[in-house]
FIGUKOL-130973 format. One record per residue: residue in one letter; x, y, z of N, C-alpha, C in turn. Coordinates in steps of 0.02 Angstrom, whole numbers, padded with zeros to 5 digits, always signed. Atoms other than C-alpha are relative to their C-alpha. Example, Ala and Ser with C-alpha at 12.3 -4.5 7.8 and 13.67 -1.06 7.14 Angstrom:
<atoms>
a+00045-00059+00000+00615-00225+00390+00045+00060+00000;s-00042-00059-00003+00684-00053+00357-00039+00055+00037;
</atoms>
This chain:
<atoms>
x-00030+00031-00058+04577+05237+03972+00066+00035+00015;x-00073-00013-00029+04717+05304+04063+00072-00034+00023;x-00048+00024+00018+04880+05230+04062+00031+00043+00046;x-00072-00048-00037+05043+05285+04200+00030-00038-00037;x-00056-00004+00045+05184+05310+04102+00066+00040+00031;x-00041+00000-00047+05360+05342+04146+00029+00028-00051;x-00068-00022+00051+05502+05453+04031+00045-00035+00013;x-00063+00020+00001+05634+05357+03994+00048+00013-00054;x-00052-00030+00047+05796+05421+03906+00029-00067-00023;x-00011+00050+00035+05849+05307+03787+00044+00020-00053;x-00051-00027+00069+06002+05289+03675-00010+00010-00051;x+00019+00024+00091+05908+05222+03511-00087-00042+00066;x+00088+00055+00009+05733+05144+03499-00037+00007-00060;x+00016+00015+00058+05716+05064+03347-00085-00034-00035;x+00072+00044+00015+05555+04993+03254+00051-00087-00033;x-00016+00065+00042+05605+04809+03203-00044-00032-00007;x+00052+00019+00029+05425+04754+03168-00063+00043+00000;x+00052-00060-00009+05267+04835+03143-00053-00003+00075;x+00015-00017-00075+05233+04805+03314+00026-00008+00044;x-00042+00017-00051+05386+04805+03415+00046+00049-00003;x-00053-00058+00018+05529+04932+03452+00047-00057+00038;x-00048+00013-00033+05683+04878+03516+00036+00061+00046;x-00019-00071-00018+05733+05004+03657+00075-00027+00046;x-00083+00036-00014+05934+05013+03696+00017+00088+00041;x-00029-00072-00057+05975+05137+03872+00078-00006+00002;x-00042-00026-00011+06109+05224+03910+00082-00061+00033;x-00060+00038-00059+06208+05082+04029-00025-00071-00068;x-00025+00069+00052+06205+04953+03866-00090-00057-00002;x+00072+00051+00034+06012+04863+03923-00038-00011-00034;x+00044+00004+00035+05901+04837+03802-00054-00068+00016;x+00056+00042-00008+05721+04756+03789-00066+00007-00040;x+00045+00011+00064+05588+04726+03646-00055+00042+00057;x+00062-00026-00032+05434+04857+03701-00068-00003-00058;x+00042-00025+00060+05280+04823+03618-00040+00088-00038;x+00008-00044+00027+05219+04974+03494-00079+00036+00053;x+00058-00021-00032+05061+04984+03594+00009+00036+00036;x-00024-00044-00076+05144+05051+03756+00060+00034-00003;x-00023-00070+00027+05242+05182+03679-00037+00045-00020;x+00048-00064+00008+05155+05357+03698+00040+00030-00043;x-00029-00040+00030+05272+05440+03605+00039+00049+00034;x-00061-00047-00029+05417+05575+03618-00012+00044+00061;x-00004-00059-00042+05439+05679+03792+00043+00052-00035;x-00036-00072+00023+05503+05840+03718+00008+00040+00035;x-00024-00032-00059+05535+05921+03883+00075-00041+00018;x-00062+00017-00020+05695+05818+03897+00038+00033-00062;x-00042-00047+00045+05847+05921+03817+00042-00030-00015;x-00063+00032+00028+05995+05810+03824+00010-00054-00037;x+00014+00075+00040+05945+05653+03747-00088-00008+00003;x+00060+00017+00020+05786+05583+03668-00032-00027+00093;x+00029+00042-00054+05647+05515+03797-00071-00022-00044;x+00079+00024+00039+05490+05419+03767-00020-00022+00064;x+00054+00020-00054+05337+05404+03874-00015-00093-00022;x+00017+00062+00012+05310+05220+03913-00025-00025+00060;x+00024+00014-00052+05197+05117+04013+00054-00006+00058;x-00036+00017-00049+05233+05082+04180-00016-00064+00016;x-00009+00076-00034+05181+04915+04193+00050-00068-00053;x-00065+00066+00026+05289+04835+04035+00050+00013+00028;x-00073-00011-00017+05445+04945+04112+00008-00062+00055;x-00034+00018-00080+05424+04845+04277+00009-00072-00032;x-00001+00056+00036+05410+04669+04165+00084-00016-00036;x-00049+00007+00054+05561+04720+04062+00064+00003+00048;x-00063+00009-00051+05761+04720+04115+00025+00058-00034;x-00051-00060+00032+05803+04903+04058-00023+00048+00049;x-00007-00057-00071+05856+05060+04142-00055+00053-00003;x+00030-00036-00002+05728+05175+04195+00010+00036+00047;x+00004-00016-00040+05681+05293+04306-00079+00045+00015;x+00088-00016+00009+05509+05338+04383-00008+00066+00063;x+00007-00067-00015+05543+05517+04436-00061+00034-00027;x+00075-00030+00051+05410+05582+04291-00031-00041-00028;x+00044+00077-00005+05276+05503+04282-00063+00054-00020;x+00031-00048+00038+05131+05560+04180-00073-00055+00005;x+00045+00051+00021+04963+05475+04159-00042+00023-00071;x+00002+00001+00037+04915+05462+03994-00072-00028-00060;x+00064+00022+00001+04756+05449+03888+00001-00038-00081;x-00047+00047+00053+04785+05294+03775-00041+00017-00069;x+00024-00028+00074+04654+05349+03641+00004+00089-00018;x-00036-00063+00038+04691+05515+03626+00089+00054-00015;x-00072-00019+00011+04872+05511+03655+00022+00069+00063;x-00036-00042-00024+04885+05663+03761+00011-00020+00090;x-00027+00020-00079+04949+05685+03957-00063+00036+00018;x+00049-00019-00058+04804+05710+04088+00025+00052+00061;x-00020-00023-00059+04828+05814+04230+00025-00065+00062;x-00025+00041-00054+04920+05737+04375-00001+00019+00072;x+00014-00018-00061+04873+05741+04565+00046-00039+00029;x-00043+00018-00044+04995+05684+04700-00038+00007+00088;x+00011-00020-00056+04913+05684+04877+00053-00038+00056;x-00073+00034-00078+05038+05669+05033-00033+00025+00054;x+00028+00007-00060+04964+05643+05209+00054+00027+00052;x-00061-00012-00061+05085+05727+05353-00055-00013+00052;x+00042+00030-00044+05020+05659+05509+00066+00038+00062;x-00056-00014-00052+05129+05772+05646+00029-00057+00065;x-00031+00047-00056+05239+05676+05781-00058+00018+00081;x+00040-00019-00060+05151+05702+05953+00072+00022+00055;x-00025-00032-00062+05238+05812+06092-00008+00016+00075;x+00045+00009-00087+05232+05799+06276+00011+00088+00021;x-00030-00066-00014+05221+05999+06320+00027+00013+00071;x-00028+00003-00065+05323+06063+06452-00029+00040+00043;x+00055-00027-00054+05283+06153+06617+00004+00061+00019;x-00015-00086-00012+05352+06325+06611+00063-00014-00054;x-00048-00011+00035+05425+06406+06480+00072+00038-00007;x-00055-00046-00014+05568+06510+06543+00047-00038-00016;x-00059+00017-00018+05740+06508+06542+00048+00008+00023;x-00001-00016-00076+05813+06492+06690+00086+00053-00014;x-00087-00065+00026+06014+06568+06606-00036+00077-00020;x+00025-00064+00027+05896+06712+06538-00022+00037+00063;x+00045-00005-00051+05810+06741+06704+00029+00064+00031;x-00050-00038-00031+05875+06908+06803-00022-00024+00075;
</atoms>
């Protein structure tokens, strides 16, 4: 099953039971995540730790995130899936005009 998941940089995220972390961001929030919906370390972040985590306990919980990267995730084998994005542009509509000259250019 696939799972969206979200990097979030995190100061500390501790284990305090064998099925619970305690995760403590950057601006002081913290919020108990169960062990289940932790994918484990993003190692593409350089300046501080990150961990892949669902996206539906983040939206439950009161800590800082952000859902820039966003990964979907394959909960029994742990790894990231490919990710598709489709965006629809639908152009504005234009009334065309009736001659194109211009009349300062004109000799």
């Amino acid at each position: 099953m696939k799972v969206l998941c979200y990097s979030v940089r995190l100061s500390s995220l501790t284990a305090i039971s064998d099925k619970c972390y305690k995760a403590s961001a950057f601006d002081g929030s913290e919020a108990l995540i169960p062990k289940s919906q932790v994918f484990g370390q993003d190692y593409s972040v350089q300046k501080s730790e990150a961990y892949w985590i669902s996206k539906w306990i983040l939206e439950q919980k009161s800590i800082q995130y952000s859902n820039k990267k966003e990964a979907w995730i394959d909960s029994v084998t742990g790894k990231i899936q490919p990710t598709y994005k489709i965006e629809k542009h639908t152009p504005e509509r234009v009334e065309p005009i009736e001659s194109n000259t211009i009349k300062e250019l004109k000799k």
